[in-house]
GULO-196096 format. One record per residue (C-alpha): residue number from 0; y, x, z; residue in three letters. Coordinates in steps of 0.5 Angstrom, whole numbers, plus 500, padded with zeros to 3 digits. Example, Ala and Ser with C-alpha at 12.3 -4.5 7.8 and 13.67 -1.06 7.14 Angstrom:
<tormars>
0	491	525	516	ALA
1	498	527	514	SER
</tormars>
This chain:
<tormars>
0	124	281	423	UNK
1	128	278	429	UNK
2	132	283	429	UNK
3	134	282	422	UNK
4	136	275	424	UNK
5	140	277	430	UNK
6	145	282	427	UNK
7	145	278	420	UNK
8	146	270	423	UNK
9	150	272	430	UNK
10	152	266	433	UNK
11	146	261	430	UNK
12	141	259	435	UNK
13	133	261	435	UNK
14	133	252	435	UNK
15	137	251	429	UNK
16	132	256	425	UNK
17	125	253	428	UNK
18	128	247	426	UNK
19	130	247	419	UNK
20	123	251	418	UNK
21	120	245	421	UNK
22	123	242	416	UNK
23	121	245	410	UNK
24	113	247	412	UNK
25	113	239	413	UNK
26	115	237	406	UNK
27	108	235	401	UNK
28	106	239	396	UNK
29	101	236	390	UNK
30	094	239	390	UNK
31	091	236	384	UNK
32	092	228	381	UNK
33	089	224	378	UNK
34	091	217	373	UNK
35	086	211	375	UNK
36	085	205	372	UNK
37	088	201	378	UNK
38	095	207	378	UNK
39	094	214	380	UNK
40	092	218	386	UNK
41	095	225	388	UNK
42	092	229	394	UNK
43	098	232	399	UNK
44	098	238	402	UNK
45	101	238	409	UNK
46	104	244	414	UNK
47	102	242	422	UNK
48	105	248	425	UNK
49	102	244	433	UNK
50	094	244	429	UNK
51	096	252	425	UNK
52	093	249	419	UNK
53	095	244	413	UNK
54	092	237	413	UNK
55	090	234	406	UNK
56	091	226	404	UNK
57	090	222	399	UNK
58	095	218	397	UNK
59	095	211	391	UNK
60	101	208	387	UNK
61	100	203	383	UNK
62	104	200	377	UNK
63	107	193	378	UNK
64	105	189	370	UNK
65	112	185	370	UNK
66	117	190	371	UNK
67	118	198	372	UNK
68	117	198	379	UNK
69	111	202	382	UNK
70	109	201	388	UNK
71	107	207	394	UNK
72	101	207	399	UNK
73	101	211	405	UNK
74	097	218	406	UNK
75	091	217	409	UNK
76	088	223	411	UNK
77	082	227	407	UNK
78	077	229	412	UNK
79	076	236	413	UNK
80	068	236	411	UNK
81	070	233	404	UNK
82	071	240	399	UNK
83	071	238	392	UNK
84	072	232	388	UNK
85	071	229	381	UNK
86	072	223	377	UNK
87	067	220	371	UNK
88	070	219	365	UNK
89	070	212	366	UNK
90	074	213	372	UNK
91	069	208	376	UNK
92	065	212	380	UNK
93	067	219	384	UNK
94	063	224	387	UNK
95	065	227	393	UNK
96	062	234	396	UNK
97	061	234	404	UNK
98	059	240	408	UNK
99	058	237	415	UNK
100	061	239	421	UNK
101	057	245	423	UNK
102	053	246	417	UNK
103	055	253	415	UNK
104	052	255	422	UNK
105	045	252	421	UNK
106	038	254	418	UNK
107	038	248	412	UNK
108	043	247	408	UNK
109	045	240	409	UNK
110	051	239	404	UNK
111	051	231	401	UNK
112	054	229	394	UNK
113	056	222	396	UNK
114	057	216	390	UNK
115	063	212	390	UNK
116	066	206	386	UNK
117	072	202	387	UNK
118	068	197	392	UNK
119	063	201	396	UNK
120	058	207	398	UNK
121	053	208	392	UNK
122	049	213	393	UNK
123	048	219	397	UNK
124	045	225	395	UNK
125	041	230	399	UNK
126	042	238	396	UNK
127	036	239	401	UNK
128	031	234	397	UNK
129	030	238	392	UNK
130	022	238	391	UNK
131	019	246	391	UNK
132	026	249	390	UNK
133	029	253	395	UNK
134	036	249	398	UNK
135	043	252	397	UNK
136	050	251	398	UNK
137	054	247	393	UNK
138	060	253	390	UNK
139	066	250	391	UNK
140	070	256	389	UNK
141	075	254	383	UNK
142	072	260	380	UNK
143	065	261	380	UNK
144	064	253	383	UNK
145	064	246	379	UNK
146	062	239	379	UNK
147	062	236	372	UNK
148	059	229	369	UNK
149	055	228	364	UNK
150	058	224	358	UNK
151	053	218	361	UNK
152	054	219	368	UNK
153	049	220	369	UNK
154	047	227	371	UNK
155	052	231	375	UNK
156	052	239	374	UNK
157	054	246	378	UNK
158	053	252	381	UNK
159	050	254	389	UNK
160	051	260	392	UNK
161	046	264	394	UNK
162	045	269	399	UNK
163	045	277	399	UNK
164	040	281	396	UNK
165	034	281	401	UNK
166	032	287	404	UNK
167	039	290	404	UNK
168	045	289	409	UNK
169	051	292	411	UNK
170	051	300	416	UNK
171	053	296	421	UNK
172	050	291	421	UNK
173	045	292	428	UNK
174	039	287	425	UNK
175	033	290	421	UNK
176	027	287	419	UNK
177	021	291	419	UNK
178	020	290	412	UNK
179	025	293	408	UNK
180	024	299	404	UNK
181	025	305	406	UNK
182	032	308	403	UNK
183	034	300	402	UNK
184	035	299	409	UNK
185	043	301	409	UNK
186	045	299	402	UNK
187	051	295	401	UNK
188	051	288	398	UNK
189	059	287	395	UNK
190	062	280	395	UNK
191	068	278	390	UNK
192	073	280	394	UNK
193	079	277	397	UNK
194	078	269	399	UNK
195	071	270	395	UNK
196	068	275	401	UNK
197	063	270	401	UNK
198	060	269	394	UNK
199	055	274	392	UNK
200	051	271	387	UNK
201	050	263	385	UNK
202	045	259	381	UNK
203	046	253	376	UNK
204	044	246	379	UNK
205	044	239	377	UNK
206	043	232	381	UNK
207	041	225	378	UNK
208	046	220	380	UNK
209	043	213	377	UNK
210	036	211	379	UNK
211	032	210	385	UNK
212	033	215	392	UNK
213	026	216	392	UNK
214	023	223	389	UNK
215	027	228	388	UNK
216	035	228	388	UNK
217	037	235	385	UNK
218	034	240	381	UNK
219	035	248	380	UNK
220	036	248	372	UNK
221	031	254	371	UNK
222	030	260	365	UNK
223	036	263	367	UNK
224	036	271	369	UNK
225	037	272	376	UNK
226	042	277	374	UNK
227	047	273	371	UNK
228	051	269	376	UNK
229	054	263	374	UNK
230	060	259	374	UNK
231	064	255	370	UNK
232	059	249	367	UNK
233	061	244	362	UNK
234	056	239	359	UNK
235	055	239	352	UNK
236	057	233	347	UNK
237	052	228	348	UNK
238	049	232	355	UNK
239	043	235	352	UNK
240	045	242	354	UNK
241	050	246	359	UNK
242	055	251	356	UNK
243	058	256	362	UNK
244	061	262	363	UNK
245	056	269	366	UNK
246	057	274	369	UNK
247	052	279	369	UNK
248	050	283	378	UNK
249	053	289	377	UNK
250	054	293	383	UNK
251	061	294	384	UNK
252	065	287	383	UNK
253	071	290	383	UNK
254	075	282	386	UNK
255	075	275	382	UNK
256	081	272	385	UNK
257	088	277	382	UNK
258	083	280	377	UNK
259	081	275	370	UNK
260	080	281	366	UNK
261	072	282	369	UNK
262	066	282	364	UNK
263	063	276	362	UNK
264	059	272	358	UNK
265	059	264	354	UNK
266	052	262	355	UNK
267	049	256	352	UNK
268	042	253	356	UNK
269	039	246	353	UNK
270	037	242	359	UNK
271	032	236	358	UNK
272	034	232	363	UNK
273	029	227	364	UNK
274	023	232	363	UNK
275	027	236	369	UNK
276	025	231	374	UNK
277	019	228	373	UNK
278	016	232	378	UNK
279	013	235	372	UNK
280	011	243	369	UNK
281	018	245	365	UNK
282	018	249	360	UNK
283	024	254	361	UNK
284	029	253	355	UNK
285	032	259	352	UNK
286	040	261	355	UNK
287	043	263	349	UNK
288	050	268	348	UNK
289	055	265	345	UNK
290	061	271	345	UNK
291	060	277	342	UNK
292	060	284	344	UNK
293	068	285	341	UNK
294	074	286	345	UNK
295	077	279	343	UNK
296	071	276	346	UNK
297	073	280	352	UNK
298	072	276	359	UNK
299	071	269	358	UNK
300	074	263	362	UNK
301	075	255	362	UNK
302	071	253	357	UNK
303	072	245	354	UNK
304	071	241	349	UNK
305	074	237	344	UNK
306	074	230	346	UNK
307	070	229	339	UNK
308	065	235	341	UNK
309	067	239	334	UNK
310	069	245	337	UNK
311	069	248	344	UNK
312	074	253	346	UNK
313	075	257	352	UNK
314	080	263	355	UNK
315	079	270	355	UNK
316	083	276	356	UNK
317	087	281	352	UNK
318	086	287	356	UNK
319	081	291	359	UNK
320	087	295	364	UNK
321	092	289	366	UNK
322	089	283	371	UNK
323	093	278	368	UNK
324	093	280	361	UNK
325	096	276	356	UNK
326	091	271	354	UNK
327	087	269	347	UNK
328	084	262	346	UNK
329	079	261	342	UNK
330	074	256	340	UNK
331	067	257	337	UNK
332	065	250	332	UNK
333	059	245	335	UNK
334	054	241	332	UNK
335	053	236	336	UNK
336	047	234	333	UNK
337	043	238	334	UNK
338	046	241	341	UNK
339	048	248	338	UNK
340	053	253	336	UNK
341	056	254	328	UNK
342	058	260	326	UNK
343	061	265	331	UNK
344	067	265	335	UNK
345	074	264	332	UNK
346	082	266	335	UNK
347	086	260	335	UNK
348	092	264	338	UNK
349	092	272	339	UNK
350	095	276	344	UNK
351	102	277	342	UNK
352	105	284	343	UNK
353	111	284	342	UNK
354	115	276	342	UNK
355	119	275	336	UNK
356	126	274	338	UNK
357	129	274	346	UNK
358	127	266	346	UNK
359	120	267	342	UNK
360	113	266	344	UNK
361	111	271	348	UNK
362	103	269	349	UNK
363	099	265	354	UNK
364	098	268	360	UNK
365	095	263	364	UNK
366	090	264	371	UNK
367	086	257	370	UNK
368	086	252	365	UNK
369	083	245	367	UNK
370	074	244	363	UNK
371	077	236	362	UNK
372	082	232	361	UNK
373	086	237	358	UNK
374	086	233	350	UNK
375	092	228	348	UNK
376	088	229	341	UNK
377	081	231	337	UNK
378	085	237	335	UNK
379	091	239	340	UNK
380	089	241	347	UNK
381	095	242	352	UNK
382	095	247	358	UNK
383	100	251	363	UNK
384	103	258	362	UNK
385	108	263	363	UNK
386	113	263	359	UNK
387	119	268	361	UNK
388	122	266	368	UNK
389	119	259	366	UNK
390	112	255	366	UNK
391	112	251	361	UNK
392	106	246	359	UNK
393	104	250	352	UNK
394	100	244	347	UNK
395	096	248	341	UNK
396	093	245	335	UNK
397	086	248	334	UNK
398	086	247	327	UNK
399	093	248	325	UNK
400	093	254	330	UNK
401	100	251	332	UNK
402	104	253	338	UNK
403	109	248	341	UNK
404	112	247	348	UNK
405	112	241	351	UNK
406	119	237	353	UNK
407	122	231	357	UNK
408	128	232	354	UNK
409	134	237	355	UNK
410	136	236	362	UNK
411	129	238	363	UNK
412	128	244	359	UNK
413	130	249	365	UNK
414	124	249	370	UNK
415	118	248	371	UNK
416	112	243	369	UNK
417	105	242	371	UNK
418	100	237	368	UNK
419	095	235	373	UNK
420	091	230	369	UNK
421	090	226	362	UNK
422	087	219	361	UNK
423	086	214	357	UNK
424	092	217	353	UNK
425	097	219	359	UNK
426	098	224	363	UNK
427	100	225	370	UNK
428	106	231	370	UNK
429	111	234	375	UNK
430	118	238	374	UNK
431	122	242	378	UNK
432	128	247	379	UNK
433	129	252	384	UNK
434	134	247	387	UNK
435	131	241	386	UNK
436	124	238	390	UNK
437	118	237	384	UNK
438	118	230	380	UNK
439	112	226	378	UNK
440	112	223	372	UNK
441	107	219	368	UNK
442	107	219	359	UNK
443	105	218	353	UNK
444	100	225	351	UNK
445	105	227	346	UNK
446	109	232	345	UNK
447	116	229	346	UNK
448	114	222	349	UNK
449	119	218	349	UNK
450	118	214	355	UNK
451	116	216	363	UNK
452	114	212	368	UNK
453	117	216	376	UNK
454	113	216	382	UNK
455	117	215	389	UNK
456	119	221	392	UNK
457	113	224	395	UNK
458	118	225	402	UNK
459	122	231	404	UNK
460	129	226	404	UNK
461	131	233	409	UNK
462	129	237	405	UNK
463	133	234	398	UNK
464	139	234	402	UNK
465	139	240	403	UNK
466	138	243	396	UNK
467	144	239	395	UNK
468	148	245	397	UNK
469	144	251	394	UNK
470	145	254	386	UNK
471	141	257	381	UNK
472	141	262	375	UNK
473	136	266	371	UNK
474	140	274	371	UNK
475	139	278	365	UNK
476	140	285	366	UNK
477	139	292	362	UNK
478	135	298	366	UNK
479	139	303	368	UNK
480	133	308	366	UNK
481	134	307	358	UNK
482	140	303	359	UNK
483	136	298	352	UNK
484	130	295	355	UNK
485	132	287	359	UNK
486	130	284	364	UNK
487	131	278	368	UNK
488	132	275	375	UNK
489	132	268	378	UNK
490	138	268	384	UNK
491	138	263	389	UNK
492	145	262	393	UNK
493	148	258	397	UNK
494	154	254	394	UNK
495	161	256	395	UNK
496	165	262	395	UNK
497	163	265	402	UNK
498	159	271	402	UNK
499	152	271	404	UNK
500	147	277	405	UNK
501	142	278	400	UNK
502	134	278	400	UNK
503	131	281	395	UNK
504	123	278	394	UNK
505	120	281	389	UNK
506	114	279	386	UNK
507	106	282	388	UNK
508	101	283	383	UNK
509	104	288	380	UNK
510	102	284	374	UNK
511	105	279	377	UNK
512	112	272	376	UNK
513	116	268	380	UNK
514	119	262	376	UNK
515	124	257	375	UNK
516	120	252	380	UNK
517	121	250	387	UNK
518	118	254	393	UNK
519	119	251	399	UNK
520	120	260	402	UNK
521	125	261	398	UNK
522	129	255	399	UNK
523	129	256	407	UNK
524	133	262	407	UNK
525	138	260	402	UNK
526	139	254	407	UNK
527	140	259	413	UNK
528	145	263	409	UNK
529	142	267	404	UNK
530	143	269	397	UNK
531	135	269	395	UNK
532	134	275	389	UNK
533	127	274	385	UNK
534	126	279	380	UNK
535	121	279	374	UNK
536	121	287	373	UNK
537	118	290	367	UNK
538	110	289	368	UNK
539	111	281	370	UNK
540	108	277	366	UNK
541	110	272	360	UNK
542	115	276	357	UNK
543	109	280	351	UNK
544	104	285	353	UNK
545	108	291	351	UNK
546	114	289	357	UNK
547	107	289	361	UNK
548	104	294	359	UNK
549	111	298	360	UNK
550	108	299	367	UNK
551	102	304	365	UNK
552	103	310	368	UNK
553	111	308	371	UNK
554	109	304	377	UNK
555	113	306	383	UNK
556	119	308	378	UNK
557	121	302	372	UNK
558	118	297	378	UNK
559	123	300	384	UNK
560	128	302	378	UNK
561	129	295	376	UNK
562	129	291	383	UNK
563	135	297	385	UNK
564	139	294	379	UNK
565	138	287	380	UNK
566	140	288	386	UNK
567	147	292	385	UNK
568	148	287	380	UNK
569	148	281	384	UNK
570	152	286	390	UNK
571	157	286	384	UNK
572	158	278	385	UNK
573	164	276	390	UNK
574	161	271	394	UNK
575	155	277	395	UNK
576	156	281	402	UNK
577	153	287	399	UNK
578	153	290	406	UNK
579	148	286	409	UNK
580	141	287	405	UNK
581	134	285	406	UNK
582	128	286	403	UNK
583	122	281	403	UNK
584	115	282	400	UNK
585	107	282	400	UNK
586	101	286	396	UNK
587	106	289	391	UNK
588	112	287	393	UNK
589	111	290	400	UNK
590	110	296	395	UNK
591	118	296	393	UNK
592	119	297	402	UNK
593	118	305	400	UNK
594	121	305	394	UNK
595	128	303	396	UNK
</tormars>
């Protein structure tokens, strides 16, 4: 990689590189944001190349009640011991999860779920008093974890891990116990791969918030199979039961994290709250399956409910053969009297084959999707999707089954949104380019609001001056291979008619998407000279399940083709120095090394 820089940058010092890295590595991103009676808070994520790590804040600004002006905070560093975070739905308390320094390495569990309102420390909750119950570490996986308020806030639920199956170990583990059986010893237990090789199974818990510290503090909702793993848990309407996502304990996993399409289940357990922690003998409710065995009930994600409890809705996938197929949304009618299903599952938006049209809806494709605060109405939810060489917010009626794309007007219509909360009928959303730094916004949760209210500038002035002097344009070009299937392409240039070498950086997956929003990598090299090339080759997502599918079978043929030909279109350009071309890419897109 030095050796690149050496012939392609002749004359620039390996100072002027460091520097504007630093500059570029030191700029925030947003990792998740919240709307708060008093204003919103974000949660920034900071480079510190000294420490070789990020450094999270926490950061508030306020709205002035005489004028549009909104007023900014300083960061102040989260704590390192603080994992997950989630606000009541008043927004008057917050929970905070904290694994103490050194606990992973202890023989107790000694993780706290802290209570806080706007003044104070209310309560502290030991996960170890837990009366008869066996103590396990809270899941903070954004997968398999979560922190959920009852309607009431009066109960909070989420998952725990626990251990390998005991009496099992790994061939080359040197420890043996005396007690395992006999052709046990050398069995391998699998995790779930990737960033999840710590997380074998889980179990669903829930701790009780109000009420006198004596006694026990959290409680293991029991009844459910130890061969289903949990994740994913949402109070129902009125907090009388527990709707999740299981995944049944097969023996191969296959990894979680790149791939959505792995079995699983919407579960439905109803949980007595008070009986749970009387300290009296509980009777095991029945868990309840509420998908079907049918392919359109296939891997289910991310369940929520309407703000109204009439319907629950939840993701699931649209292949068994794709990671990142097109998704279904589907939604399942909910009695909330009687805490309970009606009727059978529904399609509220299909998978789509093939789009209608060049601009046409292709399908959602989503990874995640927010458990609450994801409704601006009773009947239309909102959520992030990729949508051809764009993330788009997508806003689905539930009863209608009517698809729209949200919009801050034509001057933004050609990036990227995020939505990071919904509160009391605003939503905190942000909008980027490839050449401009994202914007953070305040609206009404409607479809076209008509009136904002913009943060400050979360920092980053060097980089802003920076992008002042880089371009962009989305590439269509036609495969060389059928000379009729399109594609497209986001270049990055610098501006002028000088010539610069081109890096082509195709994406990883193979079902994987680049999009039309702010990367702070593919903005550096631009500014040390770079044209930047960042192809959605045949097999990316957002464009139709068939253009995915397309892949099946041509992998390392259609891919690699359609790189080569958006490279020899942008070689074609006049401010491009075709001599000088350099490839960059991970997983995947380190695949197209060989290739070409």
């Amino acid at each position: 990689f030095g050796f690149i820089f050496a012939c392609f940058m002749a004359g620039r010092s390996a100072e002027f590189f460091s520097q504007r890295y630093r500059e570029y590595i030191s700029f925030p991103g947003v990792t998740e944001g919240f709307i708060l009676p008093s204003g919103v808070e974000i949660t920034q994520s900071h480079g510190a190349l000294t420490e070789e790590k990020k450094q999270k804040s926490i950061r508030n600004f306020s709205f002035s009640a005489s004028s549009s002006d909104v007023l900014s905070g300083f960061p102040i560093p989260l704590s390192s011991e603080i994992k997950m975070r989630s606000y009541s739905p008043s927004r008057e308390l917050v929970a905070v999860v904290r694994k103490p320094v050194g606990s992973e390495n202890s023989d107790s569990v000694k993780d706290l779920i802290e209570i806080w309102d706007q003044e104070r420390l209310v309560k502290v909750i030991h996960i170890n008093n837990c009366g008869e119950d066996s103590a396990e570490s809270i899941c903070t996986d954004s997968f398999f974890g979560g922190l959920q308020w009852s309607s009431n806030s009066d109960y909070l639920c989420f998952t725990t891990l626990q251990n390998r199956k005991i009496g099992t170990a790994a061939f080359y583990e040197g420890s043996r116990q005396k007690s395992k059986k006999i052709g046990e010893q050398f069995v391998y237990e699998e995790s779930w791969g990737n960033s999840m090789d710590d997380i074998y199974y889980t179990s669903l818990w829930v701790a009780k918030v109000t009420g006198s510290d004596d006694g026990i503090q959290v409680r293991k909702v029991p009844g459910i199979s130890e061969d289903l793993i949990v994740a994913q848990p949402i109070w129902t309407p009125g907090s009388s039961g527990i709707v999740f996502i299981g995944k049944k304990r097969y023996e191969r996993r296959f990894g979680q994290i790149y791939c959505i399409n792995r079995p699983a289940g919407l579960y439905h357990i109803r949980v007595d709250v008070q009986k749970l922690f009387v300290g009296e003998p509980y009777e095991p409710q029945e868990v309840l399956l509420l998908t079907e065995n049918r392919e359109e009930d296939f891997a289910p994600r991310y369940p929520s409910f309407s703000p109204d409890g009439e319907a629950v809705i939840y993701f699931t996938s649209g292949s068994a053969l794709s990671h990142s197929s097109c998704s279904r949304l589907r939604k399942v009618q909910w009695d909330c009297q009687n805490d309970c299903n009606k009727g059978k599952p529904m399609t509220v938006v299909d998978v789509v084959r093939e789009p209608e049209g060049k601009e046409g809806f292709p399908g959602i494709y989503n990874t995640s999707a927010p458990q609450t605060n994801n409704f601006i109405s009773n009947t239309k939810t909102i959520f992030e999707s990729r949508y051809r060489a764009r993330s788009v917010l997508l806003i689905v009626d539930i009863v209608e089954n009517s698809v729209n794309v949200f919009s801050l007007g034509k001057a933004y219509e050609s990036g990227n949104y995020s939505c990071y909360d919904i509160f009391q009928g605003e939503m905190l959303i942000s909008y980027s380019t490839p050449t401009s730094i994202p914007e953070y916004f305040v609206v009404p949760a409607t479809d076209l609001p008509e009136e904002k209210k913009q943060l400050p500038s979360l920092g980053g002035a060097a980089v802003a001056t920076l992008l002042q002097s880089q371009t962009w344009k989305v590439l269509n070009t036609t495969s060389s291979l059928d000379n009729t299937s399109e594609f497209e392409s986001i270049l990055i240039s610098p501006k002028g008619e000088e010539k610069h070498p081109l890096m082509a950086y195709p994406h990883g997956g193979p079902h994987g998407w680049t999009g039309a929003g702010f990367v702070k990598l593919y903005s550096y090299f631009v500014s040390i000279g770079y044209h930047v090339l960042l192809t959605n080759y045949r097999g990316s997502i957002g464009y139709g399940e068939a253009a995915l599918e397309s892949l099946f079978g041509n992998c390392g043929k259609i891919d690699t083709q359609d790189v080569m030909d958006a490279i020899n279109q942008v070689c074609a350009m006049d401010n491009v120095d075709e001599t000088r071309v350099v490839m960059a890419g991970g997983r995947h897109g380190g695949v197209f090394f060989w290739g070409l």
